[in-house]
Each structure stands twice: as structure tokens, then as C-alpha cells.
C-alpha positions, 0 to 999 in steps of 0.5 A, a space after each residue: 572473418 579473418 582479418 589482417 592488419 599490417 602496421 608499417 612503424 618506425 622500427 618494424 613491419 608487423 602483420 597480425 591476423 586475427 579472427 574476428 566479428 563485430 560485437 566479439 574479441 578478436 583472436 590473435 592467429 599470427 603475428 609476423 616482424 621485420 625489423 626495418 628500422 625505417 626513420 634511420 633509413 631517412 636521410 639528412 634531408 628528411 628522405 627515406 633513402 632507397 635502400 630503406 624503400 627497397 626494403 619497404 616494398 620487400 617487407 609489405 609483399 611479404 606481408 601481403 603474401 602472409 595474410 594471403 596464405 593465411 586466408 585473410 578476407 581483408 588486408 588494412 595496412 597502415 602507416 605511422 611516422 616513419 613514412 609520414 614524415 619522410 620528405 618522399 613519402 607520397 612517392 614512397 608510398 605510390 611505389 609500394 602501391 604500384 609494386 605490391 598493390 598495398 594502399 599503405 594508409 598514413 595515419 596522423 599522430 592523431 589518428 594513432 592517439 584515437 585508434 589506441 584509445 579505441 583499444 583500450 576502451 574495448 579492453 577495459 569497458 565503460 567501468 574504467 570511467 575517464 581513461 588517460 592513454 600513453 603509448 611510446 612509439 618509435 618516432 612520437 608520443 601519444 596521449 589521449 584521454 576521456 569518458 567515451 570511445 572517441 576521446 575528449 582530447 588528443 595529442 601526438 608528440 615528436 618525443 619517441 624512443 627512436 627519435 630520442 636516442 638518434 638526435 639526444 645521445 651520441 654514445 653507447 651507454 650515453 654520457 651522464 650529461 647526456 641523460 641529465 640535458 635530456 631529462 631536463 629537456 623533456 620536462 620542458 617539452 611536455 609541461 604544456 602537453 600536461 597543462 593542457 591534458 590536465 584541463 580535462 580533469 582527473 582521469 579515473 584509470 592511467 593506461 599505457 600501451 604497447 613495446 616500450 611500457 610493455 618492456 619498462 614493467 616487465 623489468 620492473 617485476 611485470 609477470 612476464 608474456 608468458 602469464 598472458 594478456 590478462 594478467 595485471 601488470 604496472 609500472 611505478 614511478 619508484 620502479 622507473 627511477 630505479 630501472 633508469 639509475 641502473 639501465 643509464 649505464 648499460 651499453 646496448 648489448 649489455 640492455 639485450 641481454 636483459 629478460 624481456 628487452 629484444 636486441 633490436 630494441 635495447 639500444 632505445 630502451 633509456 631514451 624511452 624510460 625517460 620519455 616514461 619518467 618524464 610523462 609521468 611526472 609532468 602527470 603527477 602519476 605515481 602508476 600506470 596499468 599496461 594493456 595488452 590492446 594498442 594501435 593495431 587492435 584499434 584499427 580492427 576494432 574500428 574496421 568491424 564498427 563498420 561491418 553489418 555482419 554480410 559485407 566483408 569487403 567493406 573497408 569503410 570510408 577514407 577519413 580527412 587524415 587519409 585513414 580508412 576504418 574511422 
């Protein structure tokens, strides 16, 4: 079965194909970005502006378009905070329906959390023992943590890289107190996130996922994506301390011309090392293993959970928070 994912976030649209069948790892055959950029486009009355629908509608027929001519027999096409906080966002989302016939599915934070534990999971098998599960997105934190594939607990925070850099600093490279203020405000956001992750127990292997802790190990001496995805790769909260002493005085520009952090995303690159650090260190972890699995190989492997093998048109069922596939 082939099938495609579509992952409206807060900085791209992203479709990813993939190969696949129940029981089997799926093989990744395109992967396709438009930067849009979507929770700057929200105006200062929490409404995603026309502009940013426009662009909207374009990036999700064009990713409708892509999965067709790459034969996919199923599109699952998602939404995450961007979308879910935008004050329009049912109008927004009934416009893409009715101009792209894409039913965009708005996860909850939850969701995001649960999906990405999933992947992980799968990724490193029932030896792992308890999981605890970081992912920096965009717009929020995730953090997820237990023994089974449905995690024990987990939570979402508004603490994302993009959001981060839009509300905290208003320079380029920020200020020193800039960074000091919102180093010391993070600790404070997260002391009750941790308190609570905390009465779950010692976890037995620390993963994180995704862009942002793909990028901070990499410029911590991470093999690079040219190792490929089973290649073991950590980050340190030594390596992090360090990375943030020399990234805090950086402009963007100069971030973009570091190996491994992309033009589109160097300008949150500090915002989302802190968020790092700070998860971290309310934590009390001294190292993270990075998978190459998140969010989007949570929703496949969801979506074949619910595959007998014959019936590929089903989609499963539509969830409380309004998510197919679970």
C-alpha cells in the first residue's frame, strides 16, 4: 500500500510517501516541503490572515496533486497548532476542504504527543523499557512517557521554537537579557510540567524527535543525515550549554550558514536550544538519543493498525479530538 501523509505545521507543509503494510516498516519514497510559515501569518487577533490561507489552499493542492502522481491509495492529512489555534481556523479549514477536497484533521496537542510516542515505540521496540518522549515543534512542546504504545502520560505545552522567538526576542541575534529573562522564564513554565512527568517514574531510555533536536545534536558532533537513519545519534546537556554559549550571539544569517540548520529555520534555532536546555534540566537528564521516527510515522503507523490487509480505503474512525486513525 502506498500511502501519503500530509503534515500542515507551523512552519511547512510536508507530504511524505511511503511504502507500507501492516506488521512492516515503511519505506519513505518522496518527501516534499513548502515553507509557509503559517503561525506568523496569524494576525493580532489570533486570525490567520488571507494571505496565509491563500497559501494554504495552494501548498495542500499541490500536495494533493503530488501524492496522486505518486500513486498513493490513501491520503491522511493533518493539522497541528498553527491551524489549531488560529481564531478562523474552522472557516480556514472548510475553505481548503471545499477548494482542494483535503479534510485537513486538527490534532490536539495531545494527539501530537500520543502519535509521536507511537513512533518511537515501533522505532525502538519493547526493550526500550519506559519511554520518555521530547519533540520541539513549531508552536509547542510534547512530552510523553510509559511502558506500552499508548503512553501513561502526556502533555503539550505552548513552549515551541517559533513561538518562542516571535513573543521573547526582539532583536537578531537577541539581546543578552533577552536570553537570560527567557532562560529564566522557561524554567519557570516547565517546573510543573516536569513535577508531574516525574510521578511517573524513572524512564529507562530519553528520546527526542524531529527538526529542531535533529539540528541541536547535529551541531553538537551528531553524524550527519548522510549516515542514515540508524546511525546512533545524542545530544548532551554539556553539548547544549556549549552550542547556546556560541549560537546566542549569532544573527540568523550567520545560524544559516552553519552544516545542518536550514535558512528557513535558523532564525529559531537559540529559541528552541533553550526550550532544549530547559526541558532538560527541569528533567534532571544529562542525554537524549534522537529518533529518525515522529509525529508523521505515528499517524502511518496508526492508520495500518487499522488495516486487515484487503480494505485500503479505510481510514478508521474519527476520534474525540477530531483525528482520524486512532
Amino acid at each position: 500500500m502506498r500511502l501519503g501523509v500530509l503534515d500542515v505545521g507551523s512552519n511547512t507543509v510536508h507530504l511524505l510517501v511511503v511504502d507500507a503494510h501492516r506488521g512492516a516498516h515503511p519505506i519513505p519514497m518522496t518527501s516534499e516541503k513548502t515553507m509557509l510559515r503559517l503561525a506568523e501569518q496569524l494576525d493580532d487577533k489570533g486570525m490567520l490572515t488571507k494571505a496565509g490561507a491563500d497559501q494554504l489552499v495552494r501548498a495542500v493542492a499541490g500536495a494533493k496533486a503530488s501524492a496522486k502522481r505518486s500513486g498513493c491509495d490513501d491520503l491522511m492529512a493533518f493539522a497541528t497548532s498553527a491551524v489549531r489555534e488560529a481564531g478562523n481556523s474552522a472557516e480556514v479549514l472548510d475553505r481548503v476542504r471545499g477548494e482542494t477536497g483535503v479534510d485537513l484533521q486538527v490534532l490536539s496537542g495531545e494527539d501530537e504527543a500520543r502519535y509521536t510516542f507511537l513512533a518511537v515505540r515501533r522505532w525502538y521496540g519493547w526493550s526500550a523499557g519506559k519511554l520518555l518522549c521530547l519533540d520541539i515543534g513549531g508552536g509547542s512542546l510534547e512530552l510523553a512517557v510509559g511502558r506500552d504504545e499508548n503512553p501513561d502520560m502526556a502533555f503539550s505545552v505552548p513552549l515551541g521554537a517559533g513561538r518562542l522567538t516571535r513573543t521573547r526576542f526582539k532583536k537578531d541575534p537577541p539581546r543578552r537579557s533577552e536570553v537570560r529573562e527567557t532562560t529564566d522564564w522557561l524554567a519557570e513554565q516547565m517546573a510543573p510540567v516536569a513535577r508531574k512527568l516525574k510521578r511517573a517514574g524513572e524512564p529507562d531510555r530519553v528520546v527526542a524527535t524531529s527538526k529542531t533536536f535533529r539540528t541541536l545534536a547535529r551541531l553538537t558532533g551528531a553524524a550527519p543525515s548522510s549516515a542514515g537513519p540508524r546511525a546512533r545519534r545524542v545530544l548532551t546537556d554539556a553539548g547544549l550549554r556549549q552550542l547556546i554559549a556560541f549560537i546566542s550571539r549569532m544573527s540568523a544569517g550567520d545560524l544559516a550558514e552553519l552544516e545542518g540548520v536550514s535558512t528557513s529555520r535558523a532564525h529559531q534555532l537559540l529559541a528552541g536550544a533553550l526550550v532544549a536546555e530547559a526541558t532538560m534540566r527541569a528533567l534532571s537528564l544529562t542525554q537524549l538519543e534522537i529518533c529518525p521516527w515522529a509525529l508523521r510515522e505515528g499517524v502511518i503507523l496508526r492508520r495500518l493498525d487499522h488495516t486487515d490487509g484487503t480494505d485500503q480505503s479505510d481510514t478508521g474512525r474519527t476520534g474525540q479530538t477530531g483525528a482520524r486513525w486512532s
